[in-house]
C-alpha angles and dihedrals in degrees: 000000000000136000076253106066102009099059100036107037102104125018091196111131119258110265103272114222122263126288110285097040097052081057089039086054097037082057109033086040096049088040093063105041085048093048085048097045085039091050086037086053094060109046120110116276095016114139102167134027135224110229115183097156090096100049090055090050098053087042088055093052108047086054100046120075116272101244082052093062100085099052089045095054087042087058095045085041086061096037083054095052094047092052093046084050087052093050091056096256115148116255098251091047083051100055094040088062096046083052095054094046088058093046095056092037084042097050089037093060094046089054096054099049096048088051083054092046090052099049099242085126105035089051085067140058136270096268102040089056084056101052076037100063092030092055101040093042094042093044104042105027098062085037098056096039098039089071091059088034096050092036088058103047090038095053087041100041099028081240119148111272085220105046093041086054098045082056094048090041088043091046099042101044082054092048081053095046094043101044112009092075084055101056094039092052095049109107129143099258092045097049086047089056084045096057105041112122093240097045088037106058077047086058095050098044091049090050090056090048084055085054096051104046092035094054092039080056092049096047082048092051089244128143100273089197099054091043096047096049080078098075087031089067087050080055098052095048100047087036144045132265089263102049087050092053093048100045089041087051090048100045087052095052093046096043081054098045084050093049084062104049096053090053093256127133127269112272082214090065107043117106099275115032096139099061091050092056087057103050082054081060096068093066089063099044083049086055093044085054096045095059089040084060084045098047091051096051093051095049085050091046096052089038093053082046093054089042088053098047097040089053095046096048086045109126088205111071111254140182151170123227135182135232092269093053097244104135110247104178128017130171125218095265098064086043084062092040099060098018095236123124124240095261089047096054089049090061096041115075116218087245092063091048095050130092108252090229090056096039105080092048089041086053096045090056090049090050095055091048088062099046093054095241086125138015094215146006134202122202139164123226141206 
């Protein structure tokens, strides 16, 4: 089985678990990512956060079932609370901004949905649904929930109402950009591929060479992100849409866990974090067009398969000929029919097969055909 039918076969999303760990996972999962942008938020020098909580909770969403979603909002809404309580927030502001985050993952959801219902998303490919949802979920979200959001922190805290919802709208439409492709692209067939030993031990190569080159940018004072979108685009054409998410997601973790440690400052919070999340979007969109290009050349491929065997096993003798009336392709039917072996046929022109006296009203047909005066034509020979 190859990358090109293995790992793009089917786009269904991976079985979720049953009932109660998918809202043990919704909770334990969106209490995490909030504790983390919370933590990320507060250290010195950070001018902007990276909040992914959202992202995971609208990915979760639009792969569990609908009548599951209020009990799954109901369990992030109380892991959110819980974070915001451990990060010394009153109860009230806690619960506010819990209440904005599942207002943004819950409308988001809805939107989405509704764009799926209607058939916005089913009418385009593969890879415009995907910048679709990135870029609806990543724009508007943030955007919606960052007025409550900011509202809230700025009447609690005396902040400035602008400059506290330019920093929810900047940290949540990362957290969108860096994780939301990745739980969009998982599916079964896609995380097999992935683990394969051969694609794997790739996927493990080509994350080293991220390393290398991101952590040579961040020793030189580049941009990491814009240098390591080069072997990203080496993963998305010898992968699939979901390995390139993942191992994008993890290099710039890592890239930024190694930026710490070396007392550097958070790529999250330099001036332009936002523009280097998206150019770690291309890679993706490059994978997503990859298996659509895959996916194409295997239907025709399957398609030319089932036309070729139809046509062989045919009891009524059938052929294709060019333009020029050389016979190109002949079942055995039509062998048995004239007499004539495959590889004689392919030398012998109709015309020349054809009576004289049947020839000139055979050719005007065809003439006709090509000129698009007809769509078929019948005739008897001699």
């Amino acid at each position: 089985m190859t990358p090109e039918t293995a790992a793009t076969r089917s786009t269904l999303p991976i079985p979720v678990p049953a009932a109660r760990w998918g809202l043990l996972l919704a909770a334990v999962g969106y209490f995490a990512l909030a504790t983390a942008g919370i933590w990320l938020g507060r250290q010195p020098g950070t001018g902007a956060m990276l909040w992914m909580g959202n992202a995971f909770g609208l990915g979760l969403l639009l792969h569990r079932p609908r009548q599951e979603t209020p009990a799954l909002l109901a369990s992030m809404l109380a892991a959110d609370v819980v974070a915001n309580l451990l990060a010394d927030h009153t109860a009230g502001v806690a619960l506010l901004l819990a209440g904005a985050n599942l207002l943004e993952i819950g409308g988001m959801a809805m939107l989405l949905r509704l764009m799926s219902g209607s058939g916005t998303l089913a009418r385009t490919g593969p890879l415009a649904t995907f910048a679709l949802k990135i870029g609806v979920a990543a724009t508007l979200g943030p955007a919606i929930s960052g007025v409550p959001g900011a509202a809230v922190l700025a009447t609690a805290y005396g902040t400035q109402f602008p400059r506290v919802w330019w920093a929810w709208w900047n940290a949540g439409a990362i957290g969108m950009v860096m994780l939301l492709p990745l739980m969009v692209s998982i599916s079964r067939e896609r995380v097999q591929a992935a683990l394969r030993r051969p694609m794997l031990l790739r996927l493990i190569a080509l994350f080293v060479l991220c390393m290398a080159i991101g952590t040579g940018a961040i020793v030189a004072g580049h941009e990491p992100f814009v240098v390591m979108s080069l072997p990203l685009v080496i993963v998305a054409l010898a992968s699939n849409p979901f390995a390139t998410a993942l191992l994008t997601l993890v290099s710039a973790l890592a890239l930024e866990g190694i930026a710490h440690l070396g007392g550097m400052q958070f790529l999250a919070s330099r001036a332009t974090p936002l523009s280097g999340a998206l150019i770690l979007v291309f890679p993706i969109c490059i994978a997503f067009m990859t298996e659509q290009n895959r996916n194409g050349r295997a239907e025709l491929r399957s398609s030319e398969r089932r036309f070729r065997q139809a046509l062989e096993h045919s009891a009524i003798g059938m052929a294709l000929v060019g333009l020029d009336g050389k016979w190109q392709l002949v079942n055995r039917a039509m062998v048995d029919l004239l007499g004539y072996s495959a590889e004689e046929l392919r030398d012998l022109p109709f015309q020349v097969m054809t009576h004289p006296e049947d020839l000139a009203a055979d050719l005007s047909q065809l003439d006709r055909l090509l000129a698009g005066e007809i769509d078929a034509y019948r005739l008897e020979k001699r």
